[in-house]
Each structure stands twice: as C-alpha cells, then as structure tokens.
C-alpha positions as a LaTeX table, in Angstrom:
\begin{tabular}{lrrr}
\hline
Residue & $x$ (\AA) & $y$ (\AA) & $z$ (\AA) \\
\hline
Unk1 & 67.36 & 27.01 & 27.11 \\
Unk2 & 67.95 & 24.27 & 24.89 \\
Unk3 & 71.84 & 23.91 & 24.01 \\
Unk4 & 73.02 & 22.09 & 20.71 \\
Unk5 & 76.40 & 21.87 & 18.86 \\
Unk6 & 75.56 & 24.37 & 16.81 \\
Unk7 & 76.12 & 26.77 & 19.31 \\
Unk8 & 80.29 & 25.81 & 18.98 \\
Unk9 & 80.35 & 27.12 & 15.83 \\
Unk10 & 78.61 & 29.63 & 15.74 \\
Unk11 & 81.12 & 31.33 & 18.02 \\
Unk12 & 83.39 & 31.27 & 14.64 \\
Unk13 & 80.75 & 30.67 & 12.03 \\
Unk14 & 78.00 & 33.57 & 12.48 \\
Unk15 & 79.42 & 36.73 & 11.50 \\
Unk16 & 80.96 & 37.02 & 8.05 \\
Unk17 & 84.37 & 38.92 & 8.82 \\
Unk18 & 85.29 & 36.59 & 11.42 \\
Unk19 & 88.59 & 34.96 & 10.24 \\
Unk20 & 87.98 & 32.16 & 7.80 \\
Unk21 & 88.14 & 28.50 & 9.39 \\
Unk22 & 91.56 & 26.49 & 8.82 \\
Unk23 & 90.45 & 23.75 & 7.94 \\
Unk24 & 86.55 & 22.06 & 6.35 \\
Unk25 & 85.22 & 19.78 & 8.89 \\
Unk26 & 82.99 & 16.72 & 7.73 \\
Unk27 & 79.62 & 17.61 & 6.18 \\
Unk28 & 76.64 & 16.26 & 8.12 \\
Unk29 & 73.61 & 14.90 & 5.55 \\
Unk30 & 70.30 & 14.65 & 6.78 \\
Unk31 & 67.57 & 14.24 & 4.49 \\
Unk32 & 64.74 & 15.86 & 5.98 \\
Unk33 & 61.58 & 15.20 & 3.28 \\
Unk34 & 61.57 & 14.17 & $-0.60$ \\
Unk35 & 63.59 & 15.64 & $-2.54$ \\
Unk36 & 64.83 & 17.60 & 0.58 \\
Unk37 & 67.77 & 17.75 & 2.34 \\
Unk38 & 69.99 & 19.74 & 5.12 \\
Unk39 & 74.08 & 20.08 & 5.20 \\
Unk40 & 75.55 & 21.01 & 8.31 \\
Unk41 & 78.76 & 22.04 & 8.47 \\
Unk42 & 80.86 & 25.45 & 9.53 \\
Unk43 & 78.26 & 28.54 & 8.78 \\
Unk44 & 75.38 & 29.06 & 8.03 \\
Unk45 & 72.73 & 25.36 & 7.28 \\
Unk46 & 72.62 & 24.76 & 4.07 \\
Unk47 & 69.87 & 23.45 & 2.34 \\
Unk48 & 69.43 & 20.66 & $-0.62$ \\
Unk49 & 66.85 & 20.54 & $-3.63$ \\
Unk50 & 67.81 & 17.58 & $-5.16$ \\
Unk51 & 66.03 & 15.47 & $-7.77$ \\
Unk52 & 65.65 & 14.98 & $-11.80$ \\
Unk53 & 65.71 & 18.79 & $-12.21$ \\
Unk54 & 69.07 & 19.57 & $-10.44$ \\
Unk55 & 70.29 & 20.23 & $-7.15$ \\
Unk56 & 69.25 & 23.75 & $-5.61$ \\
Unk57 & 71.63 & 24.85 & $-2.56$ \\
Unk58 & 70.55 & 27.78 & $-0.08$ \\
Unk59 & 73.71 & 29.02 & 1.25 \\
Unk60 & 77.10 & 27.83 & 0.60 \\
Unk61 & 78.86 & 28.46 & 3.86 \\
Unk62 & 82.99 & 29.93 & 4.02 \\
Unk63 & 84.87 & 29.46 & 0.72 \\
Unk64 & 87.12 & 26.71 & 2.32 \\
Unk65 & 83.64 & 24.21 & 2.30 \\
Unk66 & 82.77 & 24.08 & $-0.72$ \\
Unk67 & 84.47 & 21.07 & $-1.51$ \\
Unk68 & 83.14 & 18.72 & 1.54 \\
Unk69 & 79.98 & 20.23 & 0.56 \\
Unk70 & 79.66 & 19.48 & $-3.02$ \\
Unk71 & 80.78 & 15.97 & $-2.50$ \\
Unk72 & 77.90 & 15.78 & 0.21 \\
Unk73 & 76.04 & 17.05 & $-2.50$ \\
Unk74 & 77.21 & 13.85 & $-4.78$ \\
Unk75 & 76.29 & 11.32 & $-1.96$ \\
Unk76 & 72.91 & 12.16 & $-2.63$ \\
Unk77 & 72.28 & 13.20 & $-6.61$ \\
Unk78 & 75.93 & 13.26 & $-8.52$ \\
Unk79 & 74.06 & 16.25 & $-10.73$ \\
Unk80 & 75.48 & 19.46 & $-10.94$ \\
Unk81 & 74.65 & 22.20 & $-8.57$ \\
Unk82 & 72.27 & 24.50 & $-10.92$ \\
Unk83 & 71.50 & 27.24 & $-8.38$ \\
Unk84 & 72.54 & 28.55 & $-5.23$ \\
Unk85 & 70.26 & 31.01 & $-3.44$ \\
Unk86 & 71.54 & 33.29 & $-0.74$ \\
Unk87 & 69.55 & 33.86 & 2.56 \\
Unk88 & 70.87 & 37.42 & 2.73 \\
Unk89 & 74.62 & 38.13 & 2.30 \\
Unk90 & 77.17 & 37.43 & 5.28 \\
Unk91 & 80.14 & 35.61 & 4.25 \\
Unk92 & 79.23 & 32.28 & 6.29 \\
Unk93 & 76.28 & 32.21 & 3.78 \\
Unk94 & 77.55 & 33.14 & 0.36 \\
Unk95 & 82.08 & 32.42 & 1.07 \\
Unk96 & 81.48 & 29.65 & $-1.68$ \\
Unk97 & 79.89 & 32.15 & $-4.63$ \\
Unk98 & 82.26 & 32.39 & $-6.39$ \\
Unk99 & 83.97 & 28.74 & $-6.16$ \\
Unk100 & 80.68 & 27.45 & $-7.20$ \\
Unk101 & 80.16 & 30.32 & $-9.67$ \\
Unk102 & 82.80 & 28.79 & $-11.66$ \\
Unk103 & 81.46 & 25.20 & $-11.84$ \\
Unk104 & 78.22 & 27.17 & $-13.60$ \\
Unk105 & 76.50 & 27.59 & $-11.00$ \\
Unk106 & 73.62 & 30.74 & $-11.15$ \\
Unk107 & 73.87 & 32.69 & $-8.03$ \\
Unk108 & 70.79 & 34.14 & $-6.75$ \\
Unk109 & 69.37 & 37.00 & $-4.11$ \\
Unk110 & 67.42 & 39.98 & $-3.28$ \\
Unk111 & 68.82 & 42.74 & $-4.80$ \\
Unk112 & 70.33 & 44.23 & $-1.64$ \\
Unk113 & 72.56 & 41.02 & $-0.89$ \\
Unk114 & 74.11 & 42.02 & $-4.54$ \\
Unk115 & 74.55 & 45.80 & $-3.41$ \\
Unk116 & 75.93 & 44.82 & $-0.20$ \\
Unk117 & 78.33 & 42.36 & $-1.23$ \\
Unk118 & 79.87 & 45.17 & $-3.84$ \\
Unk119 & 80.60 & 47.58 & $-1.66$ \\
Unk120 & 82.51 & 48.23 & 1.72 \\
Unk121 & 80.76 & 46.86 & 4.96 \\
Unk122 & 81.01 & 46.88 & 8.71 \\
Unk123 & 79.93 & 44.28 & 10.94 \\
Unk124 & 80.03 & 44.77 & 14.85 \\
Unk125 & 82.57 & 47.25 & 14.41 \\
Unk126 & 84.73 & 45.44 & 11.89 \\
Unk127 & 85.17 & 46.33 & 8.22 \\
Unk128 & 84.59 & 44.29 & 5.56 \\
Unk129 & 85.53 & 44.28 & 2.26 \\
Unk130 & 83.52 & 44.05 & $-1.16$ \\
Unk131 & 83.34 & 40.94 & $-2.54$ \\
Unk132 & 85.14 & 39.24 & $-5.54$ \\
Unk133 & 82.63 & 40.20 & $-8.84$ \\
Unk134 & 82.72 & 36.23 & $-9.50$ \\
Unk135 & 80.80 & 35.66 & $-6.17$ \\
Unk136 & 78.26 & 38.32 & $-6.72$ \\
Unk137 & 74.02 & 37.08 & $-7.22$ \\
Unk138 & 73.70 & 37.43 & $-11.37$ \\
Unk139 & 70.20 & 37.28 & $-10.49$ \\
Unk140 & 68.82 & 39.68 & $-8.63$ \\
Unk141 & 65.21 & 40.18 & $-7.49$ \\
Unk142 & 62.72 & 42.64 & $-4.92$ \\
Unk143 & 60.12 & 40.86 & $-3.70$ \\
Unk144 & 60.52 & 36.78 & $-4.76$ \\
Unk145 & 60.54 & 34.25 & $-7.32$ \\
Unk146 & 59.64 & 30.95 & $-7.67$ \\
Unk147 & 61.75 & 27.78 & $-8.59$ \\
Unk148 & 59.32 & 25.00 & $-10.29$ \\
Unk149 & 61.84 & 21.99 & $-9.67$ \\
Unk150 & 62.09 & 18.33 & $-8.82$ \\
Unk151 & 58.63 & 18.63 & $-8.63$ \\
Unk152 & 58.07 & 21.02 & $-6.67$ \\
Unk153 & 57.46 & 25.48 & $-5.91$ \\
Unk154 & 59.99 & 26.47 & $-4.12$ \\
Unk155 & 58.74 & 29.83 & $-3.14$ \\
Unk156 & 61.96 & 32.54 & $-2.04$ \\
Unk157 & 60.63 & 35.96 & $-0.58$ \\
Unk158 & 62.16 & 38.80 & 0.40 \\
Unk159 & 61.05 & 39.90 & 4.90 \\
Unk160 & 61.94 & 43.83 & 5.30 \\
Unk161 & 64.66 & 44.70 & 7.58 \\
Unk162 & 65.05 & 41.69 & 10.17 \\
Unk163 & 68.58 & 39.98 & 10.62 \\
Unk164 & 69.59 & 42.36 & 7.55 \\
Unk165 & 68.02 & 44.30 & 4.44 \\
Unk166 & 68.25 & 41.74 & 2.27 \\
Unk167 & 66.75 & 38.24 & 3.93 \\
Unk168 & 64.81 & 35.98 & 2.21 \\
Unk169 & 62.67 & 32.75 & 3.54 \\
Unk170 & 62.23 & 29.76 & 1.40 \\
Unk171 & 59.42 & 27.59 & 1.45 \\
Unk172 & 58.89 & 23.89 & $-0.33$ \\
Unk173 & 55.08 & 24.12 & $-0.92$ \\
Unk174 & 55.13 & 20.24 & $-1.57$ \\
Unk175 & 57.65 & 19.17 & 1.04 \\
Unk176 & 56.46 & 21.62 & 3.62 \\
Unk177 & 59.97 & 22.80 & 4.71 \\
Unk178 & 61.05 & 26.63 & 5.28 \\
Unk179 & 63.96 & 27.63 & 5.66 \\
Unk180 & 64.76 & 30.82 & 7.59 \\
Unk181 & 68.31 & 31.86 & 7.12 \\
Unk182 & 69.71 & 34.24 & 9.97 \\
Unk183 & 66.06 & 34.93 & 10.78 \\
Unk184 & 66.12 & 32.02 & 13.22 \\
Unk185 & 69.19 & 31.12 & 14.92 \\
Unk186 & 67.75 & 28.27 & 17.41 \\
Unk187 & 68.65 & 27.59 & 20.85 \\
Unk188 & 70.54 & 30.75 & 20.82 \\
Unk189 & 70.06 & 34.85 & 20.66 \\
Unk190 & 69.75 & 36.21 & 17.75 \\
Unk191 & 72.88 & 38.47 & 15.72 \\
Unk192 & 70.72 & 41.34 & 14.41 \\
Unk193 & 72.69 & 43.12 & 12.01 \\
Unk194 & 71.67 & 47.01 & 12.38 \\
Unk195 & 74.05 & 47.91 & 10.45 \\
Unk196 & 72.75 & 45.62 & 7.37 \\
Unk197 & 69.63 & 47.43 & 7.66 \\
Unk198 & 68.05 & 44.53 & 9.96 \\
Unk199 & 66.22 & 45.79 & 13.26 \\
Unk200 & 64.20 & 44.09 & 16.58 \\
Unk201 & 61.08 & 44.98 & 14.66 \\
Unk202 & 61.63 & 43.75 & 11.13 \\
Unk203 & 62.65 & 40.26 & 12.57 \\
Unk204 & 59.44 & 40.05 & 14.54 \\
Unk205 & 57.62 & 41.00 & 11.85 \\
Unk206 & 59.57 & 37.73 & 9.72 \\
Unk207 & 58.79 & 35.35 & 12.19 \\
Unk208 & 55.43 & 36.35 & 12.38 \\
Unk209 & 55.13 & 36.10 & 8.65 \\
Unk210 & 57.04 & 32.37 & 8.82 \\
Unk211 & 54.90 & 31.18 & 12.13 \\
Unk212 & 51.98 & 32.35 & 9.14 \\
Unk213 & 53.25 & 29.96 & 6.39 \\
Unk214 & 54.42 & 27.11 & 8.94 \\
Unk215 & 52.18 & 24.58 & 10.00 \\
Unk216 & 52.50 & 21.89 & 13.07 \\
Unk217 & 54.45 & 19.37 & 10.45 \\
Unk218 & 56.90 & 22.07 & 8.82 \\
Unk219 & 60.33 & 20.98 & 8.63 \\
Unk220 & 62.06 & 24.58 & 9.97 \\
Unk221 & 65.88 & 25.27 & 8.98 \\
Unk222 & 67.44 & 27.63 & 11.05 \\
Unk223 & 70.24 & 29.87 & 9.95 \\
Unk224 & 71.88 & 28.33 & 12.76 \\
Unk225 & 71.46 & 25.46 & 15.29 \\
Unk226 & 69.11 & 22.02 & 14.69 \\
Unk227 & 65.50 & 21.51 & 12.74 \\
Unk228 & 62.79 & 22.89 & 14.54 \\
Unk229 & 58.79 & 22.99 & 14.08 \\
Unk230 & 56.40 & 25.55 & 14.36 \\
Unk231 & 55.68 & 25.32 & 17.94 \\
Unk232 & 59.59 & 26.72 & 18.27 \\
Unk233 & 59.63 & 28.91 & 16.15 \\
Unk234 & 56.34 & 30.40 & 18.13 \\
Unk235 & 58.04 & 30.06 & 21.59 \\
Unk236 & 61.15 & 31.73 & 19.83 \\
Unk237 & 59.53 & 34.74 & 18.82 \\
Unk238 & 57.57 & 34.85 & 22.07 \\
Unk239 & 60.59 & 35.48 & 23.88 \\
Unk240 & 62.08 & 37.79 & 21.54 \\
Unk241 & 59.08 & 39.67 & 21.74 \\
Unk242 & 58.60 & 39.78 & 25.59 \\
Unk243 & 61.97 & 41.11 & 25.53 \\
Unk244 & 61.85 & 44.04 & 23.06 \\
Unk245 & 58.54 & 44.99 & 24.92 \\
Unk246 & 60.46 & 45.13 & 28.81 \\
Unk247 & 63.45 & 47.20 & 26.86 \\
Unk248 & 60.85 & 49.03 & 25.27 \\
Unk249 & 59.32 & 49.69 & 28.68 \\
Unk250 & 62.07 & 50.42 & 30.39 \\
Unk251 & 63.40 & 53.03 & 27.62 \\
Unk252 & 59.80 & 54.74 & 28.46 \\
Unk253 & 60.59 & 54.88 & 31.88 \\
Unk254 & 63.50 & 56.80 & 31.00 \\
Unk255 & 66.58 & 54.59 & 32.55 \\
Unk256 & 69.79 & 54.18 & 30.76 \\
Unk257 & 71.02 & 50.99 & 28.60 \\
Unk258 & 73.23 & 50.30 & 31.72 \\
Unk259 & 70.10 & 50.44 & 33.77 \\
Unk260 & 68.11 & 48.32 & 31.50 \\
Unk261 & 71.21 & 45.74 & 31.11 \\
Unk262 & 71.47 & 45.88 & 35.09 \\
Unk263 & 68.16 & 43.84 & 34.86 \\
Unk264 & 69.71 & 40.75 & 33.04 \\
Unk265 & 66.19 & 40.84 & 30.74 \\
Unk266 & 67.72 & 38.23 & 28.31 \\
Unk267 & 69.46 & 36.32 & 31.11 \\
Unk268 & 67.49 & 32.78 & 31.08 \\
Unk269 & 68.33 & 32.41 & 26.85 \\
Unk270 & 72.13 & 32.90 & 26.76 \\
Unk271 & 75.36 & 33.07 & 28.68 \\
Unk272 & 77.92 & 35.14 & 28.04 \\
Unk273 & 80.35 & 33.64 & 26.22 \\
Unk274 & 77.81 & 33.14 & 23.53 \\
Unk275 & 78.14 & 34.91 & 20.13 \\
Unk276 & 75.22 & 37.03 & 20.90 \\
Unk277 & 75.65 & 37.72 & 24.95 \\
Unk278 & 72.78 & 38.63 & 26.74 \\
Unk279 & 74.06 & 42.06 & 27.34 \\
Unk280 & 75.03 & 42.65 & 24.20 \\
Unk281 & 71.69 & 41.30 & 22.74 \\
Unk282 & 70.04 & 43.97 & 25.24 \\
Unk283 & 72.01 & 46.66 & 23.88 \\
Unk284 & 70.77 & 45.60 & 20.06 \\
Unk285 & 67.48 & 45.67 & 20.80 \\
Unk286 & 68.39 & 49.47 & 22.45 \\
Unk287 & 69.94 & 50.52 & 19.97 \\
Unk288 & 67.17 & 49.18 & 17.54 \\
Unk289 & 64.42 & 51.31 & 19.02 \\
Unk290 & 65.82 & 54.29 & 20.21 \\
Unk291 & 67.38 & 55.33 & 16.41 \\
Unk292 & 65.63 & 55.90 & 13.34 \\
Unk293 & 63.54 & 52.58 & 12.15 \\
Unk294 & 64.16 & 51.41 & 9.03 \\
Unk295 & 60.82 & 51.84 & 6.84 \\
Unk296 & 58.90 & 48.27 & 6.95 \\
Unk297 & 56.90 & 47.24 & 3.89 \\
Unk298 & 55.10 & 44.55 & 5.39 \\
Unk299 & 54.95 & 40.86 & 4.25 \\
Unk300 & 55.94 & 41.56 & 0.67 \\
Unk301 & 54.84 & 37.83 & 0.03 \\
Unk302 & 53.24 & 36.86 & 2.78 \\
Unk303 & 49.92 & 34.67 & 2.17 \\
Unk304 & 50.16 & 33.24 & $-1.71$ \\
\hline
\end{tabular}
C-alpha cells in the first residue's frame, strides 16, 4: 500500500467533528495544469481556478485555515476568491464558509450539503451541530452546473449516495483535472459516511462514473492524500470492489461481522491505527449491505 503524509492528517483532518486544529500549518502550492492549482494543507485538498475571471476554490478546509490559504491564494492571482464550491459538507471541507462568506465570497453545493449543514448531525457516533447561517451554500443545486471561467467549463455534478448524499465531482474539461472530494481518499481506506446517506455501493458507482470521465493524462485530486491518475483511481476501486464482493459473500454464507472481520479481508490496504481501520472499514461495508440501500439514481451527469 502506498503511504504518503497525507495519511498524518487525516488522523485529525477527515471527519468534521473532530476537534478543530490549534494551530494553521503552512499551505503547500502546487500548480498542477493552466489555470489550475492544488492547496494542501489540514483537511480536505483544496483546489484553485485561478485566472482573469477570478479564483474558484473547492473546499476550504477548518475555519482556522482560511487565512494561510487565502494568502496561498495571493501567491498565485492577488484576485478575490469569487466562489467556493463544496465537495459535500464535512467540516474539514466547508470550516472556512463562513470566513470567506464574509469577504463576498458565493458559496456553492448540492442541495443536500445545505440541508445537512442546517440541521443536527452525527458522525461515527458523535453529534454535530448545525452550522452558522453565514457558512451555509446560497446556491444550491440537484444535479450540476457549470462554471464558464478563466477559460474554461468547469463541470460540478452531483454522484448518489457514495462518501455522503450530497458529493459532487468536478471536472476542468480544458485542463483535464477532476477532482473527487471524499470519493477518493488515496493510499488509504475510505470514511464512508452511512449516516450522511453515503453507502459501499453509491461510491462504486462514483468511481466508476469518474474512471468514465478520466483519461490516462487526468490530473486526479483526492479528498485526501497526493495527485493520482486514472490507472489509480482504477486499481482503487478494484480493491474496494473485491472487498465489498468477499463481505458480500461471506454475509451469504451466513457468518457473523466478527466472522467476516476474523478474515482480515481489508488487511493488505490499512493498519490499524489508521482513520479508517481495516476492521472498522469491514464493518462499514457490513453495515452498508445488510440495511436498507439508499435509492441510487445513477450517473445524474455522467457522459456530457
């Protein structure tokens, strides 16, 4: 399995009502095509439009970054950020709404990230509050949109119930990057909110859709953990997939979730001190096909 840095912070950075970090560690640039460019930092990757239109941001990480990220965000255009989209709604992707709300800002998402973000959550067994109404999406949509900027379609649509309800991939037609929010976390197991409405199935079904609109020279942006092509993003969802078939299997058979985690299925892709342990990824997928699926809709965008 291949191991990055990433994989430090997502230990802190993954799940949004983890405690907020102390203190904003440097922003890492890397510009990754024109007019395109990645921020790492603590949460989820951000993502740069930048060019004579604006700057575009997808994602704006915990609350406490949005400084060392907007002055990232000067190093390369000193413009204004005009947009921020939101990959779905957990706080290590949307903490800076409402800081960046009030520089003017438009915050943008599928309608469920709004719905979500108003009202009381849980994640893995921890509540979370409702958000402040300044860092709410005051644009809202169901199945995408398109931003014409810097000279470029920036296509956002909505993938049914796969980290959460409310995901969205983004795709630069002209720069041929996608960005896949929490859909991807590479070099690590996935966090598959069921509670959000995301299931095993849904996010095969979005990285089937993304392998679809990928090609061999895509830039891929992971929610979490370094750029990655298509070929990764294939062997990713290979594994996932082998996976959810044995626990599938193995649920036929009739054994128990302590059976079926006795058989260390997701062994060779994580340890467990991980976010996402092994066994506890084993006992997501479980729980993901042995209760009521979420209805699927099918690539709602798909093929243009």
């Amino acid at each position: 399995m291949h191991r990055t840095l990433a994989a430090a912070f997502i230990l802190t950075a993954a799940a949004p009502a983890l405690a907020q970090p102390p203190a904003a560690p440097q922003v890492r640039v890397e510009r990754v095509a024109p007019g395109v460019a990645v921020l790492f930092g603590r949460g989820g990757n951000i993502a740069l439009s930048h060019g004579a239109d604006g700057n575009v941001l997808i994602d704006d990480q915990y609350a406490p970054m949005t400084e060392p990220i907007l002055a990232a965000v000067r190093s390369i255009d000193p413009d204004p950020v005009r947009f921020v989209i939101n990959t779905h709604w957990h706080g290590d992707h949307t903490g800076g709404n409402e800081n960046l709300a009030r520089t003017g800002t438009v915050v943008v998402a599928h309608e469920n990230v709004r719905t979500r973000m108003s009202m009381d959550q849980v994640v893995r067994g921890e509540a979370v509050p409702p958000s402040p109404t300044g860092a709410l999406p005051v644009i809202t949509f169901g199945q995408g949109l398109s931003f014409h900027l810097n000279g470029d379609e920036v296509r956002v649509f909505h993938v049914d119930h796969a980290h959460t309800d409310g995901d969205v991939l983004v795709f630069w037609h002209r720069a041929n990057v996608l960005h896949m929010g929490d859909t991807y976390f590479n070099g690590m197991l996935p966090f598959i909110d069921l509670d959000s409405g995301g299931s095993i199935d849904g996010l095969l079904s979005a990285l089937l859709i993304a392998i679809g609109r990928a090609d061999a020279e895509t830039v891929i942006i992971p929610g979490h953990g370094p750029l990655a092509r298509q070929s990764d993003l294939i062997a990713y969802r290979d594994r996932l997939l082998a996976i959810r078939d044995r626990v599938q299997a193995e649920i036929d058979a009739g054994r128990s979730l302590e059976q079926i985690q006795a058989l260390r299925l997701a062994d060779a892709y994580g340890r467990d001190s991980d976010f996402i342990s092994p066994s506890a990824f084993i006992a997501t997928v479980h729980r993901s096909l042995t209760t009521e699926p979420p209805h699927h809709d099918g690539p709602e965008d798909g093929e243009d």
